[in-house]
FIROTOR-910681 format. One record per residue: residue in one letter; residue number from 1; x, y, z of N, C-alpha, C, O in turn. Coordinates in steps of 0.02 Angstrom, whole numbers, padded with zeros to 5 digits, always signed. Layout:
BEGIN
 r   k     nX     nY     nZ    caX    caY    caZ     cX     cY     cZ     oX     oY     oZ
 A NUM      X      Y      Z      X      Y      Z      X      Y      Z      X      Y      Z
...
***
This chain:
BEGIN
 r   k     nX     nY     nZ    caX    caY    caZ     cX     cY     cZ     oX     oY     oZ
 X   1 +00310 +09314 +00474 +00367 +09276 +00499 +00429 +09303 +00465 +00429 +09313 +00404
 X   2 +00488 +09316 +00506 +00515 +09336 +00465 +00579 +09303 +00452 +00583 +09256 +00491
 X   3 +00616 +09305 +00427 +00668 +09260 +00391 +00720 +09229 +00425 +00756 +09189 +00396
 X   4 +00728 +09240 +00472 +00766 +09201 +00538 +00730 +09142 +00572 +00754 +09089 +00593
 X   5 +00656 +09169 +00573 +00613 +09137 +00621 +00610 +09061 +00568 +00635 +09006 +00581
 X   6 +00558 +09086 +00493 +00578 +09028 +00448 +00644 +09001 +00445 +00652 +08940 +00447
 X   7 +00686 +09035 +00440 +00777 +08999 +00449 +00753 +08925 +00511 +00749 +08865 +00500
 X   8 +00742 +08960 +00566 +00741 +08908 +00605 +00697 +08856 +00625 +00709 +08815 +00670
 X   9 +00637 +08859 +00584 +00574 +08801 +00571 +00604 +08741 +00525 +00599 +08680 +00525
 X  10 +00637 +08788 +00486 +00668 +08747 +00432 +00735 +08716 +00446 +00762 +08681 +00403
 X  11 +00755 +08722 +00489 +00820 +08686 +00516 +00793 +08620 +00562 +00805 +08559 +00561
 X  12 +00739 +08673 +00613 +00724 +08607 +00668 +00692 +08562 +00612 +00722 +08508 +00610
 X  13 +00646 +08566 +00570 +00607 +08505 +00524 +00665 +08486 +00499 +00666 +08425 +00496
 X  14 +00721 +08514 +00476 +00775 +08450 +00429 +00805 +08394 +00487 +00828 +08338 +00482
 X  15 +00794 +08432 +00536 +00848 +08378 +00579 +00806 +08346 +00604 +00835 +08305 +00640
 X  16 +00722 +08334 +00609 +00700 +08285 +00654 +00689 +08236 +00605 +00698 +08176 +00618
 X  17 +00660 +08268 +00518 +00666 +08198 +00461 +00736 +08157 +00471 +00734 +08097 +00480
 X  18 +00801 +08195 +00468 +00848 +08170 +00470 +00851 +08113 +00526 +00870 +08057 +00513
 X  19 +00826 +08136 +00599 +00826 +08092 +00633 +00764 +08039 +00613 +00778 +07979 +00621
 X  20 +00723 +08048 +00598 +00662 +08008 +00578 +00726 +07952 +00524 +00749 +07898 +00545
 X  21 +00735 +07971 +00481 +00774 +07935 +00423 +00830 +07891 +00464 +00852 +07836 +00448
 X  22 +00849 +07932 +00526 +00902 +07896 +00536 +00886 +07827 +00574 +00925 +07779 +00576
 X  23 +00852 +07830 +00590 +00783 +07759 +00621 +00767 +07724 +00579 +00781 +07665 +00582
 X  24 +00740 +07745 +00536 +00710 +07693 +00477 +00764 +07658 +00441 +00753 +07612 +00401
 X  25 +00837 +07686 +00459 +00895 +07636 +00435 +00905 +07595 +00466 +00904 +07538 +00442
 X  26 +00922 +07609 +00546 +00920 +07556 +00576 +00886 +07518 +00596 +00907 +07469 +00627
 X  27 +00807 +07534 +00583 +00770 +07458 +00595 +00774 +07413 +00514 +00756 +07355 +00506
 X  28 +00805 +07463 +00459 +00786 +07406 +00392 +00863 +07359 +00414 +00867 +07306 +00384
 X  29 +00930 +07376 +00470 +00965 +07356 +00459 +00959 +07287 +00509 +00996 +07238 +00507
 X  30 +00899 +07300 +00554 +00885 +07248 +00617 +00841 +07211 +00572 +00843 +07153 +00592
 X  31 +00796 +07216 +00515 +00777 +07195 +00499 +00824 +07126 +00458 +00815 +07065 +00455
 X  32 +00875 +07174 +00429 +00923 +07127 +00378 +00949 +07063 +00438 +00944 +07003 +00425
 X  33 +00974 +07089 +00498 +01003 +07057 +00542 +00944 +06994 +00579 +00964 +06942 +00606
 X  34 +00854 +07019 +00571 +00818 +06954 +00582 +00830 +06892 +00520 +00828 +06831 +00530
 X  35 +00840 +06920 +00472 +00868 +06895 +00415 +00894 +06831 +00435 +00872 +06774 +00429
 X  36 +00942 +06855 +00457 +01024 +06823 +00482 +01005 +06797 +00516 +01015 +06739 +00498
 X  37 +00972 +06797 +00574 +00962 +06767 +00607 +00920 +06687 +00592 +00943 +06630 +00598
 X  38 +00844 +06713 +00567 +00826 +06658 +00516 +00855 +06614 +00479 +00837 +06556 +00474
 X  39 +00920 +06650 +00441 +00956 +06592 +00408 +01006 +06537 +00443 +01023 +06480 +00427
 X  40 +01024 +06582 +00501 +01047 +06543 +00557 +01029 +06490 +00584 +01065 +06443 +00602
 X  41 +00962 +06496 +00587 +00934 +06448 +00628 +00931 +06381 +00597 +00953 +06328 +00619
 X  42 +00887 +06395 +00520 +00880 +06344 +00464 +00971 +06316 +00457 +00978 +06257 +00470
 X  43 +01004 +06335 +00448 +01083 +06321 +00452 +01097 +06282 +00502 +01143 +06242 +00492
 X  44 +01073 +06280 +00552 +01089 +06233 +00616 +01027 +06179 +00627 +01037 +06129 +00663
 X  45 +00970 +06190 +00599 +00916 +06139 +00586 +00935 +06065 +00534 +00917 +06006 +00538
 X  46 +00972 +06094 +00497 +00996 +06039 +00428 +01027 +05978 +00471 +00992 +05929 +00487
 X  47 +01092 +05985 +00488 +01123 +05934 +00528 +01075 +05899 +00587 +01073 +05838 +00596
 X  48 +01034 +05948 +00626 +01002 +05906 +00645 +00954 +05849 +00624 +00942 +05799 +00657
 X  49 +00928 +05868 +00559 +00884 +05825 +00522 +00929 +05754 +00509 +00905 +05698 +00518
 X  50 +00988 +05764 +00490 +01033 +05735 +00459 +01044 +05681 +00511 +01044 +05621 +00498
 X  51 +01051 +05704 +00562 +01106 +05654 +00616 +01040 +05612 +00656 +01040 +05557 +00684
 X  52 +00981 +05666 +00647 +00902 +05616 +00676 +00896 +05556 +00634 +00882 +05500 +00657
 X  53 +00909 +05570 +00559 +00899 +05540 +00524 +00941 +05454 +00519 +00914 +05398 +00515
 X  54 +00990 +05468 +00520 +01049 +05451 +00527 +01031 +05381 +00595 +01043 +05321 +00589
 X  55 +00998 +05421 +00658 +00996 +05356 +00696 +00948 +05317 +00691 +00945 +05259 +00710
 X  56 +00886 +05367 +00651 +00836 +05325 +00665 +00833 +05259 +00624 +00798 +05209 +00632
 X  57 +00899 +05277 +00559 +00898 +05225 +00512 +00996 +05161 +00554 +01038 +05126 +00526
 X  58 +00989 +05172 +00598 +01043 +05131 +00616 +01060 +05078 +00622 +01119 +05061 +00625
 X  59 +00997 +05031 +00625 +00991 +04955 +00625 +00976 +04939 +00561 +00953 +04884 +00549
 X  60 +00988 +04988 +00508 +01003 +04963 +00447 +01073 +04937 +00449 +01089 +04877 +00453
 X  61 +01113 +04986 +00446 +01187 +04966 +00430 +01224 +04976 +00477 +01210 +05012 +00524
 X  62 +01283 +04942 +00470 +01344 +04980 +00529 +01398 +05014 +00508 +01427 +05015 +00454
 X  63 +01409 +05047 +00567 +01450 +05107 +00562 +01517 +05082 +00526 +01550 +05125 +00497
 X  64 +01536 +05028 +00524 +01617 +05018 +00522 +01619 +05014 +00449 +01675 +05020 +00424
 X  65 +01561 +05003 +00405 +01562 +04956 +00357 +01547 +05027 +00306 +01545 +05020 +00245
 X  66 +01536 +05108 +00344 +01498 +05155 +00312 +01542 +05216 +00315 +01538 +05267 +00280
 X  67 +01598 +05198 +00380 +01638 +05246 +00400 +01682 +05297 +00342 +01704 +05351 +00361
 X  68 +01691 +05275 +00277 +01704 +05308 +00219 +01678 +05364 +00212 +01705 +05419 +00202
 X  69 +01596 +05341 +00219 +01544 +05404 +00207 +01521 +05451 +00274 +01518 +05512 +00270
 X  70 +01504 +05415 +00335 +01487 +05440 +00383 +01538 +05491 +00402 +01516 +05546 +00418
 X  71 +01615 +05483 +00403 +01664 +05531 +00421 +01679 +05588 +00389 +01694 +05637 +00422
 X  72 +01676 +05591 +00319 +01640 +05669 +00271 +01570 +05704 +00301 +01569 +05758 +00331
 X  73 +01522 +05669 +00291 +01454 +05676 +00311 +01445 +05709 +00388 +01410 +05757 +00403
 X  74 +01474 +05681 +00418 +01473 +05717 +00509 +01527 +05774 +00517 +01533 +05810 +00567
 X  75 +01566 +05776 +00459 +01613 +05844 +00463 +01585 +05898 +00445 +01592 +05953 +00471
 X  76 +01540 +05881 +00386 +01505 +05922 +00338 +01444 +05934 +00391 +01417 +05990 +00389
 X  77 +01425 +05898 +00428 +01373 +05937 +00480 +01406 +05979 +00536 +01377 +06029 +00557
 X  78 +01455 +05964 +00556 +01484 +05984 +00594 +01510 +06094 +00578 +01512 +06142 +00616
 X  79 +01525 +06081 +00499 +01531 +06122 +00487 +01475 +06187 +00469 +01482 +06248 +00464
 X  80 +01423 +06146 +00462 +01358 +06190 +00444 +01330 +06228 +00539 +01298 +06278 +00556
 X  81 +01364 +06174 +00575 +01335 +06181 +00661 +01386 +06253 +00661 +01354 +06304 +00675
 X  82 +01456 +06263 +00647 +01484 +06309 +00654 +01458 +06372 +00612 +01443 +06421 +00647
 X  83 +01449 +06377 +00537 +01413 +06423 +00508 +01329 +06448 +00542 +01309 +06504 +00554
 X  84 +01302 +06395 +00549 +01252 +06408 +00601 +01250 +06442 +00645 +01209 +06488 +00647
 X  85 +01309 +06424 +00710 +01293 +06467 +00743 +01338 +06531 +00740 +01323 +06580 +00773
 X  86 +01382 +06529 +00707 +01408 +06611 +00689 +01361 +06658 +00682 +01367 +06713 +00710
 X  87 +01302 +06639 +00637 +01251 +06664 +00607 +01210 +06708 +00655 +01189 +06766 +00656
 X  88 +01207 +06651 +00697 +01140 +06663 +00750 +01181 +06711 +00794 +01146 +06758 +00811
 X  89 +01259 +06715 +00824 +01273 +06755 +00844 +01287 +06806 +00828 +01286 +06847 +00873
 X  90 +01307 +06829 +00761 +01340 +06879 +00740 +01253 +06914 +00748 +01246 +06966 +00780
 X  91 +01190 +06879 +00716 +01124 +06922 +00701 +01117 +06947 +00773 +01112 +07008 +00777
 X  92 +01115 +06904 +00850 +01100 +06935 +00917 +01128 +06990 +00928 +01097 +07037 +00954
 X  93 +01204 +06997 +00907 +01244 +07049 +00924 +01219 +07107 +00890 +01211 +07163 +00914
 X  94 +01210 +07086 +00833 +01184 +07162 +00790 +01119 +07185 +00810 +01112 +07246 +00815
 X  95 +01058 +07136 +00827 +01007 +07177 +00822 +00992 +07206 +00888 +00940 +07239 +00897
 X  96 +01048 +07192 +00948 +01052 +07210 +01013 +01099 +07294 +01009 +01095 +07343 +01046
 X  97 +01138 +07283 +00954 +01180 +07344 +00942 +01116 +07404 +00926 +01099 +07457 +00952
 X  98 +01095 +07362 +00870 +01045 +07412 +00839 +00985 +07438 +00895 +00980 +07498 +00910
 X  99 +00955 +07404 +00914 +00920 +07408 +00990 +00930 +07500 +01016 +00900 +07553 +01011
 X 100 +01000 +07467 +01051 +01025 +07536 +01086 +01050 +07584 +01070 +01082 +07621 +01109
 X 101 +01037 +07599 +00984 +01070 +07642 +00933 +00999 +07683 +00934 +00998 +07744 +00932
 X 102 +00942 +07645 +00937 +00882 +07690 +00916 +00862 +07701 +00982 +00836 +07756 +00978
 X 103 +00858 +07681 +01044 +00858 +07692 +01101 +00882 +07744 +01126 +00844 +07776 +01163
 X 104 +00943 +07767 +01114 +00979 +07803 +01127 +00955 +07882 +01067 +00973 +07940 +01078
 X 105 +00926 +07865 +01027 +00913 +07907 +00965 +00840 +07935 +01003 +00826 +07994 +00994
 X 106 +00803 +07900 +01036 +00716 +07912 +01074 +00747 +07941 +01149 +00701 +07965 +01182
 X 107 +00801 +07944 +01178 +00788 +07966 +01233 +00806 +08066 +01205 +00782 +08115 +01234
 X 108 +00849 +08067 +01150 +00871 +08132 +01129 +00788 +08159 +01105 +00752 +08199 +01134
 X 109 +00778 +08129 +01054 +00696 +08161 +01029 +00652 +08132 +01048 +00655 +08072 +01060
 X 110 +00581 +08183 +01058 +00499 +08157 +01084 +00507 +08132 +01027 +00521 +08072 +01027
 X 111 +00502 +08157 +00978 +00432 +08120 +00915 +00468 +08065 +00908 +00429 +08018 +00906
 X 112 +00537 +08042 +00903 +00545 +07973 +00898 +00527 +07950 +00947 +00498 +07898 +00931
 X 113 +00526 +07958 +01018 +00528 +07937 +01077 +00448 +07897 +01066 +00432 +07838 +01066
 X 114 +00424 +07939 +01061 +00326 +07909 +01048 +00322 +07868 +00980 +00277 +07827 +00969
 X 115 +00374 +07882 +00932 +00373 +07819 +00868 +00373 +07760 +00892 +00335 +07713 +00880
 X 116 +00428 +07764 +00934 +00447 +07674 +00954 +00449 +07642 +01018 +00480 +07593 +01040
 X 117 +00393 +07697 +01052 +00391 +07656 +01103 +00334 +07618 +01109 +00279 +07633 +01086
 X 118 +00349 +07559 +01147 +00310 +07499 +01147 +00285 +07527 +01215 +00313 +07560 +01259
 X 119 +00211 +07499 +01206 +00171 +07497 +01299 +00174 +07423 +01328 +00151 +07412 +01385
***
């Protein structure tokens, strides 16, 4: 073999690890983004517990007599419903980004193409 030919074994293998590597970032980054997503969800689960909670205990007390506390308390859920769902959206957007980043990475190369494709 002679030294051009190796020149160019050795180029095509750097660039398909490279592409190999460049995959394995973006699924650890879809991964970070199921993350997000997970925490999202639990983030928008809380208030619900809260406000279930909240009615099922209602013929305890009344509202007028609690409104001190209930009007912090339903803001403070209110605000976890907004962090919540930021969460959950910002994670859809990303791992839909990421999606068509490696998609787009399998239609250029076979060997990724056969890494990640699903039957």
């Amino acid at each position: 073999m002679n030294p051009e030919e190796l020149n160019e074994v050795v180029l095509h293998n750097s660039f398909e690890q490279l592409r190999l590597q460049e995959v394995q970032l973006l699924l650890s980054e879809k991964r970070t983004s199921l993350s997000t997503l997970r925490t999202g969800i639990a983030v928008l689960a809380l208030p619900l517990s809260v406000v279930s909670f909240l009615v099922a205990t209602s013929q305890m007390w009344d509202i007028l007599e609690v409104l001190y506390l209930m009007a912090p308390l339903l803001a403070f859920c209110a605000s976890l419903v907004g962090v919540g769902s930021y969460l959950v959206m910002r994670a859809v957007v990303r791992i839909q980004t990421f999606d068509r980043k490696i998609e787009g990475i399998s239609r250029e190369d076979d060997r990724v193409r056969d890494l990640v494709r699903i039957d």
